[in-house]
N, C-alpha and C positions, 0 to 999 in steps of 0.2 A: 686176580680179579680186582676190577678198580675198586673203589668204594663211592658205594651210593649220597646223593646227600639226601640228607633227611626231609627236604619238603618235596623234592621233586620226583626221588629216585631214579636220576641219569646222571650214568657215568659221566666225569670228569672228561674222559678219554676220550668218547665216541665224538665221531670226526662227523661233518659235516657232509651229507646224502649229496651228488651230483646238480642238486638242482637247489641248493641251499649256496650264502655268498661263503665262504672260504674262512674271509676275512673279519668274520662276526662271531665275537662269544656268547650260548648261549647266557639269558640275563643279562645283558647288557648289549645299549641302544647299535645298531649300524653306527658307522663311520659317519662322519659329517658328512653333511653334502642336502641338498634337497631334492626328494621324491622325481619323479621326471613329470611332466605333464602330461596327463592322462585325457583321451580325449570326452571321457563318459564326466569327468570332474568339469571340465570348458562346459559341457552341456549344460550340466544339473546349473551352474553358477548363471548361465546367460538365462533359462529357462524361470529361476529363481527372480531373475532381475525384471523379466518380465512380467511374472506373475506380481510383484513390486508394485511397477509403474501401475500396473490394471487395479488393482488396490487402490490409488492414491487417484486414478479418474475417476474409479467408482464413489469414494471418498468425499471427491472436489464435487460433484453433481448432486450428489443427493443428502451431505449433511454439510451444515452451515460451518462447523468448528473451525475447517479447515481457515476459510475465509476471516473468520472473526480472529483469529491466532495470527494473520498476516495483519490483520486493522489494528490490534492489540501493540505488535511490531512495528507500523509505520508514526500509530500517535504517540507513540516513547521516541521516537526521532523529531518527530516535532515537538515535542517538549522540550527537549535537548536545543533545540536550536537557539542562537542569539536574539534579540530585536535586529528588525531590517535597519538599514540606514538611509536607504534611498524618502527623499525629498518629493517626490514627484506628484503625491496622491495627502490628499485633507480630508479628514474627515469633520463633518459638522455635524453632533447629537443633539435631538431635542430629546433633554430628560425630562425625570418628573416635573423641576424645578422649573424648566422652559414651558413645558405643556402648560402648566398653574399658570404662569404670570405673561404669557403671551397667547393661550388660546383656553384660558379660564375653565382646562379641566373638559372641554367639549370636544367631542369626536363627531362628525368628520373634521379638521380642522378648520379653522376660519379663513378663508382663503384672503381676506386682506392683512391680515398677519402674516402667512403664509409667502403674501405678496412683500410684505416690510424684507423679511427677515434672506428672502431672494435678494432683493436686492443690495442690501447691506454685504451677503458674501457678492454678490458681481462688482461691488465695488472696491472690492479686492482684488479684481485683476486676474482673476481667472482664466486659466487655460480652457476649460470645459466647467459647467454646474452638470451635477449628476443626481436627479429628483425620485429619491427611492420612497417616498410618501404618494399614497393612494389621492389622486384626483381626478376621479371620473363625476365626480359632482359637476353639475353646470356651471355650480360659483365659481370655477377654476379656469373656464375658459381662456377670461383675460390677464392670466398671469404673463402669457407671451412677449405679451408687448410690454411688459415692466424691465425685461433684460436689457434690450439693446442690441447689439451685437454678440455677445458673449453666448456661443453655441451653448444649447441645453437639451441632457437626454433623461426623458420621463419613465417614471418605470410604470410596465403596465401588466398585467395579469390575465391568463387565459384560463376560464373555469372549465370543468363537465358540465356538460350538458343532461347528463345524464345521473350525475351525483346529487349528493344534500347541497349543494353547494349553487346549484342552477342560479341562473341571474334569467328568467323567461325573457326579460327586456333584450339579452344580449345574443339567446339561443334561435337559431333560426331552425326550421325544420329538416330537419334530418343531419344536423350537425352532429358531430360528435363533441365538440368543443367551441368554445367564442371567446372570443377577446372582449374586455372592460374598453371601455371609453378612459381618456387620461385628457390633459388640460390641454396638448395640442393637437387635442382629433380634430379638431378645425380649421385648422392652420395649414394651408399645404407644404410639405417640406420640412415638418415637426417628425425629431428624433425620439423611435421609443426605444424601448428595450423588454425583453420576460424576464423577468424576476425568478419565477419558477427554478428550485432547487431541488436534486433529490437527494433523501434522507435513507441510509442504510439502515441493517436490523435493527438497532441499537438507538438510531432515531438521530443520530447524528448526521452532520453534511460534511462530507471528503470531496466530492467531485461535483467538477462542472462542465457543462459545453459551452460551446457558444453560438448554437444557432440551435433553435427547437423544432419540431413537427408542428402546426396549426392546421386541422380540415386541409392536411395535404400540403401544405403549404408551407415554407423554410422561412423562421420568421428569428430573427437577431435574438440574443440575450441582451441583459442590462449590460454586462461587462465589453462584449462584443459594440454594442452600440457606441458606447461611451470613449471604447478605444480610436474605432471610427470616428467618431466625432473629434476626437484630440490628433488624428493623423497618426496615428502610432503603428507599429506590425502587431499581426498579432497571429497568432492560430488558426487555419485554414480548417474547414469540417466540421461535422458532425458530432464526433469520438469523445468518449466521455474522458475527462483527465483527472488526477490527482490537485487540487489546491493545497499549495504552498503553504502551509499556515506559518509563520511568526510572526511576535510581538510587532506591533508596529512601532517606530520609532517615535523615541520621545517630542511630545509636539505637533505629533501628527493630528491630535484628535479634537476639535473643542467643542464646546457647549456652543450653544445658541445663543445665550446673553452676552459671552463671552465676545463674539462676532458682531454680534451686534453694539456692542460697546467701543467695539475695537473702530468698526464703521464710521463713528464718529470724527476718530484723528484723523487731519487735514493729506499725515502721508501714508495714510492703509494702502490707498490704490497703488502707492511704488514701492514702496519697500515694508506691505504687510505681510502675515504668514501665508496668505492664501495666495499669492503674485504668484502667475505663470503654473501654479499649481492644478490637477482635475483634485475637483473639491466633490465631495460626494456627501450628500444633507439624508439624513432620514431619523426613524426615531426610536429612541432607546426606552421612551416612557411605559409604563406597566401597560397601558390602555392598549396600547398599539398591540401586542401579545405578538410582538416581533421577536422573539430571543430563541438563539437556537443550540444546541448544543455542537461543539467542536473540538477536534484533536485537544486543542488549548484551551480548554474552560466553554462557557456560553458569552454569546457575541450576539449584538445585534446584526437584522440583516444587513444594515448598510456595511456592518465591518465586515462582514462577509462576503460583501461584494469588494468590498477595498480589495481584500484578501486576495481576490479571483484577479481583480486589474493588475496589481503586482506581481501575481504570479505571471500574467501573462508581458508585461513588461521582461520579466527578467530571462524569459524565452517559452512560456509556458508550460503547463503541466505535463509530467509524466502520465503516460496512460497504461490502465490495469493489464497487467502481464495475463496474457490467457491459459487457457490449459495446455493447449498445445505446447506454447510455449514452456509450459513447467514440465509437461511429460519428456521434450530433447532435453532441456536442463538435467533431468533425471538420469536419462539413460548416458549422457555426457559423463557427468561423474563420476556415477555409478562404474562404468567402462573406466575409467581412472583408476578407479580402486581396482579394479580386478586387473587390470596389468600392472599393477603395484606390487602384487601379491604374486603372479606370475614372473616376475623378473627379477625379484629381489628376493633375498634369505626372507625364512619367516620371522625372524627378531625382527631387522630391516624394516620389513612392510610393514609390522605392526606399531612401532614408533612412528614412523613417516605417515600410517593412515589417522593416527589420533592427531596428529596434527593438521594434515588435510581433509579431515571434514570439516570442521569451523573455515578452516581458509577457503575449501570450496562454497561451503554457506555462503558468507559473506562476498565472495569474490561473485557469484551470479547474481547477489542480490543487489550489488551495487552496479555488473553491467547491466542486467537485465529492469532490475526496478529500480533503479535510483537511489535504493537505502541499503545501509548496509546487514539490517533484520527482517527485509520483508519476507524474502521466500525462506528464510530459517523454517519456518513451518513444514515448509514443504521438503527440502533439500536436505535438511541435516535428520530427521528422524528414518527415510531412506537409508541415507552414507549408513548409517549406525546398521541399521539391519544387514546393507551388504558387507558389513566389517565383521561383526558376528557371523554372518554365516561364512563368510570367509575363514573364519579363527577356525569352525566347527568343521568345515573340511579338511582345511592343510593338519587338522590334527587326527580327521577319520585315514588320511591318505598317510600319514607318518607311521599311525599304526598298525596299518597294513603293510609299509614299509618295514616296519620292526619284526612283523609276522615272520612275511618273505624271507627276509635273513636270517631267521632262524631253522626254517623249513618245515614244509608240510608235515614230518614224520615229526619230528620235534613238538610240534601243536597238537598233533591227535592224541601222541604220549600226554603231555600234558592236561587236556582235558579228558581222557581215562581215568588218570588220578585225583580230578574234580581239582585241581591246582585254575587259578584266574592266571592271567597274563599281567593283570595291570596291579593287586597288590603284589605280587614278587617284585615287579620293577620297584615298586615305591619302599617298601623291604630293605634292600639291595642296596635301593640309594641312598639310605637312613644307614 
């Protein structure tokens, strides 16, 4: 009679039942090789995947994180980024320092100061003035005709009608909105532009368009105008986009005394800073309560609008990846991984998928958004979940595997004598 061993009490000897592999000793693992593919395992893993994506629309609709984790991602890219180097766009602030000693600290401002300090940049040789300051005052009227030729686009603003904000003067009945008066409502052939930005949760401005809604009616942005005005391309629609933020280049920006000092030398008009350039004037002063927060710091709105003309100079913005679109990106993936894990050893998959979820991250988030961290939020906490449960099956399906080859009769032996299956392996292999 053989002898028993002492944890398990099974002979040494006894051979393996017809329906067990042959070629398996019990206590140690089957022959190499991987499991076969099971078609109840393909279910559970596509079933998984898509209970996943329904998660992550559920997610995207009704809680904000998801969003603010992408914003969080795109302003650390612009942080990152260099100063622009393009020439093309000036800006002129009036700080505190300008407000005090050219318009004595009073709001609205004085429109023949207003008027000086116009002219001084046109006589810089301007490709476009770009008038991001409020002049729907009457006194403003005759600034027009202080330019010349030198094309100029006004910025103008449309209130509710219906908000704290009403202007009665500008609301007609049953408006839902009106536009402000600006210094060339009377001019026929006078360029404006809307100002109007919108601010995300957080109260910052990432995006812009360039043509707005008014009582129905498709009315320019400032940026949009000003391009026009300059003859430039620009972004066709509606669609909200991404603005570009960096640094503006050194040089790009001056003060108003600055300009106007400059105005003085006999050769500003041909070889000043503003020659050929779109100059864009507004105001940086506390009074104005123009500052707004952005990817890169707080900026007034004129730099803000810089910001938009640049971007659209340089081909224009990126616009926000949808949901749809993130739920194919998912399943895209996601399907990656799982034929990863289907075609390859499980050591294999396992290294190859720790490296392709970052790569898949970054790789969608540079076709699809432009950055190489935006959809991270979305795409890589997915990968991870399909990698895990990938890990937790190919190791449910290995120990059934391990079962199998040991055989049915062999297992029920074993659990009569209250013996586990998985400390003896770990035992064994110690």
């Amino acid at each position: 009679m053989e002898p028993e061993t002492p944890e398990t009490g099974v002979s040494h000897a006894q051979t393996p039942s017809s329906g067990e592999d042959a070629t398996s000793t019990p206590g140690t693992p089957p022959p190499d090789g991987e499991p076969t593919l099971e078609k109840g395992f393909l279910v559970r893993s596509v079933l998984f995947l898509l209970i996943l994506v329904a998660v992550v629309y559920t997610v995207y609709e009704r809680v904000a994180i998801l969003q603010q984790m992408e914003q969080v991602a795109r302003d650390f890219q612009a942080q990152l980024r260099p100063p622009r180097t393009s020439t093309d766009v000036a800006v002129v602030l009036i700080t505190d320092t300008d407000y005090a000693a050219f318009f004595g600290n009073a709001s609205p401002l004085d429109p023949d100061a207003m008027g000086a300090l116009l002219q001084a940049i046109a006589a810089g040789g301007p490709r476009v003035i770009a008038v991001d300051l409020a002049t729907d005052g009457l006194g403003y009227a005759g600034l027009v005709h202080l330019l010349g030729d030198v094309p100029v686009v006004w910025a103008r603003e449309s209130v509710d009608c219906d908000g704290p904000f009403a202007v009665p003067a500008a609301c007609r009945t049953g408006q839902a909105s009106a536009l402000l008066s600006f210094a060339g409502a009377a001019q026929p052939g006078s360029t404006f532009g809307l100002v109007q930005m919108q601010r995300d949760s957080d109260g910052a401005i990432r995006r812009y368009r360039m043509t707005l809604p008014v009582n129905d009616t498709i009315r320019p942005t400032f940026a949009e105008a000003v391009l026009s005005a300059a003859d430039l391309s620009r972004s066709e629609g509606s669609d909200e986009r991404f603005i570009r933020y960096q640094p503006l280049p050194p040089g790009a920006v001056h003060t108003a005394a600055l300009v106007s000092d400059a105005a003085k030398s006999p050769d500003f008009t041909e070889r000043g800073f503003l020659k050929d350039r779109i100059v864009l004037l507004g105001g940086a002063y506390r009074a104005a309560r123009d500052r707004h927060q952005t990817p890169i710091g707080e900026l007034s709105g004129v730099e803000i609008q810089a910001q938009v003309v640049l971007t659209e100079l340089e081909g224009g913005g990126l616009r926000p990846v949808g949901i749809d679109t993130i739920g194919l990106l998912l399943l895209v993936n996601s399907v990656a991984l799982l034929v990863l894990f289907q075609w390859t050893s499980l050591r294999l998959a396992f290294w190859l998928s720790l490296l392709a979820v970052p790569v898949l991250g970054t790789a969608s988030s540079l076709i699809v958004a432009g950055s190489p961290f935006a959809l991270w939020p979305y795409v890589v906490p997915v990968l991870v979940a399909v990698l895990l449960q990938q890990l937790y099956s190919q190791a449910m399906r290995y120990r059934n595997a391990l079962i199998r080859g040991w055989g049915s009769n062999l297992k029920s032996r074993l659990k009569s004598r209250g013996v586990s299956l998985w400390p003896q392996w770990r035992s064994q292999d110690h």
